[in-house]
N, C-alpha and C positions, 0 to 999 in steps of 0.2 A: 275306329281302329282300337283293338285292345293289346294290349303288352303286355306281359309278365317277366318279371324281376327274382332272380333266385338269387336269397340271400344265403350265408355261412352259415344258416340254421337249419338249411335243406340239405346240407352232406352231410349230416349225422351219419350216414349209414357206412362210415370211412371206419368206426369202434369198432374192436371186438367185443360186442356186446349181443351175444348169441337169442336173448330174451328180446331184446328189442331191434335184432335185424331185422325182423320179417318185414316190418312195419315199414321200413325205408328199402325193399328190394321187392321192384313189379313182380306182382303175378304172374305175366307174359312177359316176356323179352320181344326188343322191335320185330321179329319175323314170327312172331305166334309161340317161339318155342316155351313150355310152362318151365317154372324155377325150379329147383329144385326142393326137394322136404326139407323138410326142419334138421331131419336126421341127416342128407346126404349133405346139406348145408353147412353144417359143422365140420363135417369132415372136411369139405374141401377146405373151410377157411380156416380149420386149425394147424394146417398145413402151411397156411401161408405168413408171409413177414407180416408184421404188425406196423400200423403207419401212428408214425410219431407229434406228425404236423401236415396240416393242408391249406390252402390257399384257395378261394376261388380267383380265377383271373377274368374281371370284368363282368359284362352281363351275359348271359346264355343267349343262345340263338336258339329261336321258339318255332317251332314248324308254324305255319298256319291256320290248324284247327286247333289248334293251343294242349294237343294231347302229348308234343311229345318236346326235345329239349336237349341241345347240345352243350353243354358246359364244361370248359378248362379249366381243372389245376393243375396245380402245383403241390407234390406229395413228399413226403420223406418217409423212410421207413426203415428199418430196423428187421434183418434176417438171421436166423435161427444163429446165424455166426457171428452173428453181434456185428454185423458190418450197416452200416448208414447211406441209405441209395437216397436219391435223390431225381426225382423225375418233372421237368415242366411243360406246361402245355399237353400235358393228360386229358383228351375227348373221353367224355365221360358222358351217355345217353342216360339221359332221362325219361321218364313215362307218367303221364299226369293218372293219376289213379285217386281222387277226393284231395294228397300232397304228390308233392312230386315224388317219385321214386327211383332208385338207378335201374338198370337195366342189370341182369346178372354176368350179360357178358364184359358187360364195362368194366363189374368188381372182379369178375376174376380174370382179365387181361390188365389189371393194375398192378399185378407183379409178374413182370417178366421173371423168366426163370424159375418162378415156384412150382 
């Protein structure tokens, strides 16, 4: 039986840090759809609130060919109005790709309302 453990070092990809998202956001999303460019990537995400703080909660739940990965936080975030949201128990799909990777529909349903 193998297991895999995702620690607080594999949601890096919660930054706004445009040079090194690509690295933490699959290729593919769970249904085959591809990510977006680099270019159309920025845009969406400079649109959106900026997260301030994240939590994992507990251990991820691992499909059973170890490719894919359900993991809860807990997020705060910060929107263009200065307002502080707060969201817990955040399903957040992972994709095993050499590190784990989020799925892009995960990041961009992480802000409601953006």
């Amino acid at each position: 039986i193998l297991s895999t453990q995702l620690g607080r070092d594999d949601l890096q990809f919660v930054e706004k840090d445009y040079d090194h998202m690509e690295y933490f956001l699959a290729d593919r999303d769970y249904d085959g759809t591809a990510c977006p460019t680099r270019a159309e990537l920025t845009d969406i995400l400079s649109a959106k609130a900026s997260i301030v703080s994240y939590t994992l909660e507990g251990p991820a739940t691992v499909s059973p060919d170890g490719q894919r990965a359900v993991a809860l936080v807990d997020i705060a975030y910060v929107g263009s109005n200065g307002q502080m949201t707060e969201l817990t128990g955040l399903p957040i799909r992972l994709i095993r790709e050499d590190v784990w990777k989020v799925s892009f529909q995960s990041l961009d349903t992480m802000f409601p309302g953006y």
